[in-house]
C-alpha positions in Angstrom: -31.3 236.9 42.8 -31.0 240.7 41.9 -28.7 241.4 39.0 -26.8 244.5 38.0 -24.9 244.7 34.5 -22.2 247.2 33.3 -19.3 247.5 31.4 -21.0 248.7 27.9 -19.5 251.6 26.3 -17.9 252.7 22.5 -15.9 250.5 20.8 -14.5 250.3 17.3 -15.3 247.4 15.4 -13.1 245.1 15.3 -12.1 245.3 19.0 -13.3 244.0 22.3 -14.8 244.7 25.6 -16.0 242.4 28.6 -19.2 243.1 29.8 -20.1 242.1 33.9 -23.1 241.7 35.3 -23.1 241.6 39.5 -25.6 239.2 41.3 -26.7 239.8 45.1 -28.4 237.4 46.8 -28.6 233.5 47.8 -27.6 230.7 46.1 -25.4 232.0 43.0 -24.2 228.5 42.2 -27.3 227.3 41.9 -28.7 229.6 38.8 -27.8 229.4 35.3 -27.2 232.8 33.6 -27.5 234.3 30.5 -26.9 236.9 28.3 -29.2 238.6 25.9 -29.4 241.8 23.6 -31.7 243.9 22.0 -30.9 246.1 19.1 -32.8 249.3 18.0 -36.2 248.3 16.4 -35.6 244.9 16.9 -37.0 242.2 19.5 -34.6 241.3 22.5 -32.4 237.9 21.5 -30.5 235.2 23.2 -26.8 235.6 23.1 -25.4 233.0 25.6 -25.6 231.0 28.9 -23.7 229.2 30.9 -25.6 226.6 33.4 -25.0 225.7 37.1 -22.7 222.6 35.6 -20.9 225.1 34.0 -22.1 224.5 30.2 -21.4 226.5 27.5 -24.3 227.9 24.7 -24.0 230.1 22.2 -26.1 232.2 19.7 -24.5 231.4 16.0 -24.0 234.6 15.5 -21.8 235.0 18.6 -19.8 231.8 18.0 -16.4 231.8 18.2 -16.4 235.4 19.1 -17.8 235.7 22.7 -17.0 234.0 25.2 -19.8 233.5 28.7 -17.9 233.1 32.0 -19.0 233.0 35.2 -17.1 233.0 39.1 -19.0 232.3 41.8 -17.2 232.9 44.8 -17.9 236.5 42.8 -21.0 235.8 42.5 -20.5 237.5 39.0 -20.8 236.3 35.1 -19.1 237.8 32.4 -19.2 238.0 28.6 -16.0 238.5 26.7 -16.9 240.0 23.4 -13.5 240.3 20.4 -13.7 241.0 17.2 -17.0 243.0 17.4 -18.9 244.3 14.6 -21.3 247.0 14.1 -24.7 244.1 14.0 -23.6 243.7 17.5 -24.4 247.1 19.1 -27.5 246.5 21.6 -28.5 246.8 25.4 -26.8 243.8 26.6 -29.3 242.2 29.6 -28.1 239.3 31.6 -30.6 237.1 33.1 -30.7 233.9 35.6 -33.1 231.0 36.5 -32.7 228.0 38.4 -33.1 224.9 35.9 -31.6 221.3 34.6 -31.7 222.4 31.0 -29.6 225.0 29.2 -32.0 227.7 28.3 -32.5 229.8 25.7 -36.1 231.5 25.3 -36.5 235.1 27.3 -39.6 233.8 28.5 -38.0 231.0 30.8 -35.8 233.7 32.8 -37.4 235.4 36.0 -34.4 237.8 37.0 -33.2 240.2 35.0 -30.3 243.0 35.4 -31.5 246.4 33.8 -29.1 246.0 30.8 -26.1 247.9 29.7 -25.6 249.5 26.1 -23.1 248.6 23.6 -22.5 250.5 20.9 -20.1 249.5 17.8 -18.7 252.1 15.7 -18.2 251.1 11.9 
């Protein structure tokens, strides 16, 4: 599955912005996604995924803020992102494997979009 992500931009902290992240090829339904992010000097992190089975699994320092989605008859998975603060600005990357498990390490996701920039304005 090939992945494209947009929807970054400028936001104030404070607000919210949805970010979307397009999937083209076979068998959508059958991938778990995931989002990650990668701040300035820092190594790339898990943010949250969302399985096949449609389970939920979130980074504690996202909790209660974001929110993962996904529609497949869009073939498309989405991460809703309110009351943002400034430790949130990153490239946003979302990712997808086929597995069982919910999963969490970088290392166990083969496809990857080519990320999108968030940037949060203190």
């Amino acid at each position: 599955v090939q992945l494209q992500a947009f929807g970054g931009g400028l936001v104030q902290a404070g607000g919210c912005l949805r970010l979307s992240c397009a999937a083209s090829g076979r068998a959508f339904n059958t991938y778990n996604l995931a989002w990650f992010r990668q701040a300035p000097g820092k190594e790339r992190e898990f943010v949250a995924t969302i399985t096949w089975t449609f389970n939920t699994h979130y980074a504690d320092s996202v909790k209660g803020r974001f929110t993962v989605s996904r529609d497949d008859a869009e073939t498309t998975v989405y991460l809703q992102m309110n009351r943002l603060k400034s430790e949130d600005t990153a490239v946003y990357y979302c990712a997808a494997a086929i597995s069982s498990k919910i999963l969490i390490d970088e290392a166990e996701y083969d496809n990857w979009g080519q990320g999108t920039l968030v940037t949060v304005s203190s």
